[in-house]
N, C-alpha and C positions, 0 to 999 in steps of 0.2 A: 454846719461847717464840715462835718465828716461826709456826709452826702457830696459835700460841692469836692471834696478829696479824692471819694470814690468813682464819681464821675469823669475829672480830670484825669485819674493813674488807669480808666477804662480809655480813657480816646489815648493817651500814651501805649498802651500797650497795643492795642489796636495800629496805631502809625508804624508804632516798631513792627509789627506783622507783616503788616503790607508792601508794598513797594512800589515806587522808589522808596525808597527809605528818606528822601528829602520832603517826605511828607508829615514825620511822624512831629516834626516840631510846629506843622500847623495844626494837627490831632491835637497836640500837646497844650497846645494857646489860647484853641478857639473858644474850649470851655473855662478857662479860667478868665477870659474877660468876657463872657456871656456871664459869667457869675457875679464877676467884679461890678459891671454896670446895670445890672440886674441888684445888685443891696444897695447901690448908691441912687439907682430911682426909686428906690423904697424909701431910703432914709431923708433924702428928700423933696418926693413928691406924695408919699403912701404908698398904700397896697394896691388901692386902684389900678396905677401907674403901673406899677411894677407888675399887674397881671397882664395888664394891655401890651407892656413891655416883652413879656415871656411869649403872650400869646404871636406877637409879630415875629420874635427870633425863631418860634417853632416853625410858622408861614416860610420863613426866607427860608428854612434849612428843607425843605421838603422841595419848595421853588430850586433853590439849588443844588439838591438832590438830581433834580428834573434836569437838570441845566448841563451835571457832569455826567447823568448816564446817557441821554442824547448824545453829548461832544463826544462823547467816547466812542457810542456804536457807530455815528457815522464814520468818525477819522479810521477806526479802526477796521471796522467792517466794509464800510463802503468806499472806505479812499476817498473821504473829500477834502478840501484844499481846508487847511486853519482857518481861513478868512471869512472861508462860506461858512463851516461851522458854526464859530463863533455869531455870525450874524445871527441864522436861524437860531442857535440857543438863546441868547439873550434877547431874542422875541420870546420866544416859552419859556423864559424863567419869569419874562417881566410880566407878561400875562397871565403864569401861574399865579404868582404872588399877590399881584392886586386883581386875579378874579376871585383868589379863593380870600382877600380881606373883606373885596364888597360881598363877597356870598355870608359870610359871618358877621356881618355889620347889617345886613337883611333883613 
């Protein structure tokens, strides 16, 4: 529990860093119910569960990693329209994520 505390008051303070500052309440969220739903597949389905579980939220946050620094350098760097953006990202988030599950399921 103190780990899942320290973790949570890192993505808090992190949010309040950064800017927009309308950020820092999803900093602040994202890990206390990755932790939340993380002990409740534990408690009931096992440990199994809950590593398969941990291992997919790591996959999505790396995919979505990929997802906001793409959206970012193009709108920002290349001026492209939100709409193209978003398309091309959510192609390279969804093929990051389910290439790099089947590469680990391999």
């Amino acid at each position: 529990m103190v780990l899942g505390g320290v973790v949570v008051s890192t993505f808090a303070l992190l949010g309040d860093v950064l800017k927009p500052k309308s950020s820092a309440g999803l900093f602040g969220a994202a890990p206390s119910v990755a932790l939340a739903t993380l002990a409740l597949g534990v408690k009931q389905h096992g440990v199994t569960y809950g590593s398969i579980e941990g291992r997919s939220m790591i996959l999505g946050a790396v995919a979505f990693f990929l997802y906001a620094s793409l959206s970012s350098w193009l709108m920002m760097r290349k001026k492209w329209p939100a709409l193209a953006v978003t398309g091309l990202s959510l192609v390279v988030w969804l093929g990051t994520a389910l290439g790099m599950e089947h590469w680990l399921l391999a």
